[in-house]
C-alpha positions as CSV (number, residue, x, y, z in Angstrom):
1,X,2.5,-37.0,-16.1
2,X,3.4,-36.9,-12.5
3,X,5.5,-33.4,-12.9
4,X,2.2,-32.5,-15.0
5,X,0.2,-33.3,-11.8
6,X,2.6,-31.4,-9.6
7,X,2.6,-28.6,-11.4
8,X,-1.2,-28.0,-11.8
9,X,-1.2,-29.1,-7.9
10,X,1.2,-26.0,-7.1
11,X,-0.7,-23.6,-9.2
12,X,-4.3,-24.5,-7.8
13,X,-2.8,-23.9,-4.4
14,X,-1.3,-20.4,-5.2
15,X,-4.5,-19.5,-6.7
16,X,-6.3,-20.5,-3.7
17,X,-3.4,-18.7,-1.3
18,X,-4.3,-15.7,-3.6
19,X,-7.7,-15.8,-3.0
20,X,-7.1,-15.5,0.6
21,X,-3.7,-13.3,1.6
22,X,-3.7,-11.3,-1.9
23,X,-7.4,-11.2,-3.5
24,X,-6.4,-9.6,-6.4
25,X,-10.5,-8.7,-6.9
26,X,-9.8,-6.4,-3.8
27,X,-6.2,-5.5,-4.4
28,X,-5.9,-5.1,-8.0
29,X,-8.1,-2.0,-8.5
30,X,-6.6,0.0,-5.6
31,X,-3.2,-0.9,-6.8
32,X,-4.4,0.3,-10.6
33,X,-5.8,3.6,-8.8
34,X,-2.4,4.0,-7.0
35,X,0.0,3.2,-9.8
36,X,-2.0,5.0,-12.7
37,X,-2.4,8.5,-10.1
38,X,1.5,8.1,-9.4
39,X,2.2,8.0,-12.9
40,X,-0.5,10.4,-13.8
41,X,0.4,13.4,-11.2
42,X,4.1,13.0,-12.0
43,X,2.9,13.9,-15.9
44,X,0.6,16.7,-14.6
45,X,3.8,18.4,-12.6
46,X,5.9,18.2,-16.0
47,X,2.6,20.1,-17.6
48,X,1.6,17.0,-19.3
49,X,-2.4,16.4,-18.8
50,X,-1.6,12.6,-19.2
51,X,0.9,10.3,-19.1
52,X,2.0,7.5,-21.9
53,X,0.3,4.2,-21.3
54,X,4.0,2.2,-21.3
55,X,4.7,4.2,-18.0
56,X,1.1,3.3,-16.5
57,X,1.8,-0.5,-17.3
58,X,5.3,-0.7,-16.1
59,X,4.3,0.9,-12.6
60,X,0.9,-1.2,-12.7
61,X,3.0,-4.3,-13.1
62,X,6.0,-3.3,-10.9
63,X,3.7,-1.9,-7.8
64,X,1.1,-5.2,-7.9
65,X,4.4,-7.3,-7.5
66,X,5.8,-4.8,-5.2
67,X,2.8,-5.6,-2.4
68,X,2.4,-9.4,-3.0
69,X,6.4,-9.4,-2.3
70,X,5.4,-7.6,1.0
71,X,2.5,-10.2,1.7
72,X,5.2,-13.0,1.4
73,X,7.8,-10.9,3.3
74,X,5.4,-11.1,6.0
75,X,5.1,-14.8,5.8
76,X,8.1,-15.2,6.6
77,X,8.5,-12.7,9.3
78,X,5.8,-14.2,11.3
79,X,6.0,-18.0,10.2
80,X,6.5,-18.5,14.2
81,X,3.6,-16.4,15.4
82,X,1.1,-17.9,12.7
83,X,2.3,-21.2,13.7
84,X,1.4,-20.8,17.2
85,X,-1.2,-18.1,17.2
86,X,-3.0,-18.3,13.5
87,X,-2.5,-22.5,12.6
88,X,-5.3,-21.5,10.1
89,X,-3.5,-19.6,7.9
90,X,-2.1,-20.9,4.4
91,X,1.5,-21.3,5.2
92,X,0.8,-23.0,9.0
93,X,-2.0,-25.2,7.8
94,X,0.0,-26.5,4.7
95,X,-1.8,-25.1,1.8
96,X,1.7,-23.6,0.5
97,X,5.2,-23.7,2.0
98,X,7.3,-20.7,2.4
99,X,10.0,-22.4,-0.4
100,X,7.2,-22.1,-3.0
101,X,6.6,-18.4,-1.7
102,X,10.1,-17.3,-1.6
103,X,10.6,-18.6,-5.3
104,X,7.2,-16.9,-6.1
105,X,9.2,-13.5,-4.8
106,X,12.3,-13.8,-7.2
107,X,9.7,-14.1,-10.2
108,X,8.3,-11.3,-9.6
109,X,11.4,-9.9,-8.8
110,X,12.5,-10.8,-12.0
111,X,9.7,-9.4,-14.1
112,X,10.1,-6.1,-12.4
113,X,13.6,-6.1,-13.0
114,X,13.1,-7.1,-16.7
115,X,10.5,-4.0,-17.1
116,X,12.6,-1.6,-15.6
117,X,15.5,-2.4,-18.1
118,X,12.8,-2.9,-21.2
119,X,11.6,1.1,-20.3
120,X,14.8,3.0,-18.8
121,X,18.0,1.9,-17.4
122,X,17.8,4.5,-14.8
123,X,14.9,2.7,-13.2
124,X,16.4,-0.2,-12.3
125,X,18.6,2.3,-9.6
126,X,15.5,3.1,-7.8
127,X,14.5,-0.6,-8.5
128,X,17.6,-1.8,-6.1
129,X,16.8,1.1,-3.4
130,X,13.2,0.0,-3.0
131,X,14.3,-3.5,-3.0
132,X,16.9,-2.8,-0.5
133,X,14.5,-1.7,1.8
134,X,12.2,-4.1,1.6
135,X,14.9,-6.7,2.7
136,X,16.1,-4.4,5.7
137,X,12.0,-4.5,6.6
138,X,12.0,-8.5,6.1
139,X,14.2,-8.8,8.6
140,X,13.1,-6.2,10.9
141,X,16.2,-3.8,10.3
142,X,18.1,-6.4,12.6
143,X,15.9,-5.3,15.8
144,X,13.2,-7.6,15.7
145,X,12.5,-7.4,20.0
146,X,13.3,-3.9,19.8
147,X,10.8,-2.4,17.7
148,X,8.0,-5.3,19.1
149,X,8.6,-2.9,22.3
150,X,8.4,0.5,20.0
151,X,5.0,0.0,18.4
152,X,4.7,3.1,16.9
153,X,8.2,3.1,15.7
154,X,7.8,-0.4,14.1
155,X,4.6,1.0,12.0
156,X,6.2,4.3,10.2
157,X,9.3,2.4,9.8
158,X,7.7,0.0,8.2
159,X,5.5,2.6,6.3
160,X,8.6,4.2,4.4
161,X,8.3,1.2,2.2
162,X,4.9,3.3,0.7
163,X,6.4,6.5,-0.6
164,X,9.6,4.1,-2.0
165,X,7.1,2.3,-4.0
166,X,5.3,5.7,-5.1
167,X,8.5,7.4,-6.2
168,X,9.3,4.1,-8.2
169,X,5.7,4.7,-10.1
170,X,6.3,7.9,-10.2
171,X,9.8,7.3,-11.9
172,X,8.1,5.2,-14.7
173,X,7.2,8.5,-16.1
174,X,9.6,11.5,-15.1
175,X,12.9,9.2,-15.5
176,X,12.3,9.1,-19.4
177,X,11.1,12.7,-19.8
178,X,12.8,15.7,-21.1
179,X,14.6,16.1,-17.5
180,X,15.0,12.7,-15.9
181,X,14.8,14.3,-12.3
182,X,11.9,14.0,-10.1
183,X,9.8,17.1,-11.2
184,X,9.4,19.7,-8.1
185,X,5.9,19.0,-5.6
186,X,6.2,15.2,-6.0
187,X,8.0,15.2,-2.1
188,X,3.9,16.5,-1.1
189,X,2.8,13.4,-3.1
190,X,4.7,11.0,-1.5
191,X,4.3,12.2,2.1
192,X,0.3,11.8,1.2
193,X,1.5,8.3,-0.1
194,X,3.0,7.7,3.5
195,X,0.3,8.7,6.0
196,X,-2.5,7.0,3.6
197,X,0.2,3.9,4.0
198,X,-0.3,4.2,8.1
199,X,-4.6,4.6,7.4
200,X,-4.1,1.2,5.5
201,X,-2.3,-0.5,8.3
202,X,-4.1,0.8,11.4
203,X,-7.7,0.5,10.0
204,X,-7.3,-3.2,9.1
205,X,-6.1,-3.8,13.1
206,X,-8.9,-1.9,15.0
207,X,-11.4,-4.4,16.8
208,X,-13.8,-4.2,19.7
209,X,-12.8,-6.5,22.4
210,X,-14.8,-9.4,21.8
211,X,-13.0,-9.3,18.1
212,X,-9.9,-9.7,19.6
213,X,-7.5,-13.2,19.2
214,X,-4.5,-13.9,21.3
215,X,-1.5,-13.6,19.5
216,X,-2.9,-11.0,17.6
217,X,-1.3,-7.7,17.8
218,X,-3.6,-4.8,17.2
219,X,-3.9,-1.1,17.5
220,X,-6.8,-0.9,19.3
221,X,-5.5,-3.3,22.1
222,X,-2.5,-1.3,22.2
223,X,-4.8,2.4,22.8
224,X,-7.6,1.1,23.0
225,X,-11.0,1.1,21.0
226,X,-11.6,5.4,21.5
227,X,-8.4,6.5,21.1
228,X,-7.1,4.1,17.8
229,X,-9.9,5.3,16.0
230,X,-9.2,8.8,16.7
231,X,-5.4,8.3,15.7
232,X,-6.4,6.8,12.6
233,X,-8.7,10.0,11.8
234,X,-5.8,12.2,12.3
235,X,-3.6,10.5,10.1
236,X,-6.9,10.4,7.4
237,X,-6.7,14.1,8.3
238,X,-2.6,14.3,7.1
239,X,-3.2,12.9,4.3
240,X,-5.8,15.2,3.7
241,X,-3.4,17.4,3.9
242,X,-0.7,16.1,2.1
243,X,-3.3,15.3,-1.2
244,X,-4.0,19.2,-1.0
245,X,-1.0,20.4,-0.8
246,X,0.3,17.9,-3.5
247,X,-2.8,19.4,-5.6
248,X,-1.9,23.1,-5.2
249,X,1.5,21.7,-7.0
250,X,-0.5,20.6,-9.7
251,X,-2.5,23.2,-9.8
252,X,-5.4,21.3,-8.8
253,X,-6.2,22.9,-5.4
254,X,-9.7,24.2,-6.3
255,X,-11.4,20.6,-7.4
256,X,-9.3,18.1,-5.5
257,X,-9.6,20.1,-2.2
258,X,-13.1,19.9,-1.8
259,X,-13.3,16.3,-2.3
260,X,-10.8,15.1,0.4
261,X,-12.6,17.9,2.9
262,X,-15.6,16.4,2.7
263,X,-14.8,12.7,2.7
264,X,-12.3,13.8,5.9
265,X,-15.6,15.3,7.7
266,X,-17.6,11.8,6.8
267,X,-14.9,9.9,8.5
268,X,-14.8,12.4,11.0
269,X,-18.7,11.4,12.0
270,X,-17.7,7.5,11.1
271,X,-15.6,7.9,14.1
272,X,-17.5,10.0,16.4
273,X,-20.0,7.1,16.4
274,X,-17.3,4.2,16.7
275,X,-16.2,5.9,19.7
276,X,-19.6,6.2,21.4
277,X,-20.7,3.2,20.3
278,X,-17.4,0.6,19.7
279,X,-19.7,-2.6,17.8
280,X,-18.3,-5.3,15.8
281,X,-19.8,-4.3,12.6
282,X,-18.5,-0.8,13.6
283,X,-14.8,-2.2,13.8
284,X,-14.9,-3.9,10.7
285,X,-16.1,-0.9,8.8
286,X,-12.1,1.0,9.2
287,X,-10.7,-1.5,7.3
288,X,-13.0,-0.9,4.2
289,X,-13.1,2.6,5.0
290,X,-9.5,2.7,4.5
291,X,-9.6,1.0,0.9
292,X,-12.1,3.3,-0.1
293,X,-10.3,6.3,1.3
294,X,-7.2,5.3,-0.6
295,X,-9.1,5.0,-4.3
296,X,-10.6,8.2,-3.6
297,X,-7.5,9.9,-2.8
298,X,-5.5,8.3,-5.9
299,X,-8.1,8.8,-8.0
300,X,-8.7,12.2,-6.9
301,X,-5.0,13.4,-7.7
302,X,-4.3,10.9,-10.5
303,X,-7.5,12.2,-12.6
304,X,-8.8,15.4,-11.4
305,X,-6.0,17.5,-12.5
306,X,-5.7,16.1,-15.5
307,X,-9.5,16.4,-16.3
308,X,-9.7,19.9,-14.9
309,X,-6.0,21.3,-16.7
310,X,-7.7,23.5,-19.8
311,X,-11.1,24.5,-17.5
């Protein structure tokens, strides 16, 4: 009875952590959009207008563990800095402990591993790679103090991890097609997958000063309010880019074009009036700005093309 107790006591505590470092109600359906447009664009460059629903749940699966692994690779990183900066986070206030995490990590780890040899032995390769990197980033490629002084290095170093976990998704359809080589235009796709990756991370650390915490490390203290919104436009604008470029690949130019012009040019203005006017509400608006960015832009090149193939 008392393991019983234990048991349910650990799971009610996850749930709650999840509710508040992973809320799967926010994550899941950008991490469906992500893992269903990799899969779907990779079938679309081998002429396929869809892809088999085995590959869209494998990289569903594999990607929604993929990110919560990074959420607890980040506990541990900054178990210090939460302690003495952020006491009211789960892992500092004692809601769960970092051994519960850590053993949290190799389940997942082991039901991605278990997928990748259930749909093609081949996967598991690309499995280890992106794996491998994500321990290098855990431990901050052994220059922790260094890249805290290199700012901008530290965030697209970190950002590789994006296109890694795309050309897994990806892989959960090309690896078991006719020719199990990544088909040619997915390197467009992935660089899209990278800059959106850097949209993601600035947008959820722009404030206005009075939003600011000690400890806290944020863009917009690092530039300022004016010029880390502007950055973060420009990298909307490569990815624009990128998603066109990858579209014109999939012969998709005409209808997904359009779409990420004209949601680039709303931004655009989004920004134009953070800078002039910098308010809270303002501030807090890049953050869901970004998520909806990102499901537009999946969606965009996981469904358009295949939707628009025999028009």
């Amino acid at each position: 009875m008392t393991t019983l107790a234990v048991d349910r006591s650990i799971w009610s505590r996850l749930w709650v952590y999840q509710r508040e470092r992973f809320p799967l109600a926010a994550h899941g359906p950008l991490i469906l959009a992500f893992s269903f447009c990799a899969v779907s664009f990779s079938a679309r460059l081998r002429l396929q207008n869809w892809p088999e629903w085995q590959s869209v749940g494998v990289a569903f699966v594999s990607c929604l563990i993929f990110f919560l692994q990074l959420r607890i690779a980040d506990e541990f990183k900054d178990a210090k800095e939460d302690a003495r900066w952020r006491p009211y986070r789960a892992v500092p206030r004692g809601l769960v402990q970092l051994k519960e995490l850590g053993c949290l990590f190799v389940i997942g780890a082991l039901i991605q591993l278990m997928l990748a040899l259930y749909w093609s032995l081949s996967l598991v390769i690309i499995l280890l790679i992106t794996w491998t990197y994500l321990a290098a980033m855990s431990v901050e490629f052994g220059a922790r103090k260094w890249l805290k002084m290199h700012p901008v290095t530290y965030l697209w170093s970190h950002m590789l991890i994006m296109p890694l976990i795309d050309l897994y998704a990806t892989a959960s359809d090309w690896i078991v097609g006719t020719t199990p080589y990544p088909p040619a235009g997915l390197s467009f796709f992935l660089a899209a997958s990278f800059f959106n990756g850097i949209v993601i991370e600035i947008g959820r650390k722009i404030r206005v000063p009075s939003q600011e915490e000690k400890g806290v490390e944020t863009y917009s203290t690092l530039w300022g309010c004016k010029k880390a919104g502007i950055v973060w436009w420009f990298c909307v604008v490569a990815t624009a880019i990128c998603g066109c470029l990858a579209a014109k690949e999939a012969m998709a130019f005409q209808v997904v074009a359009p779409v990420l012009a004209t949601l680039t040019l709303v931004l655009g203005v989004f920004v134009y009036v953070f800078t002039r006017q910098q308010r809270p509400k303002q501030a807090k608006m890049f953050e869901i700005s970004a998520a909806l960015w990102t499901l537009c832009l999946y969606l965009s090149l996981g469904i358009l093309p295949g939707v628009f193939a025999n028009v």
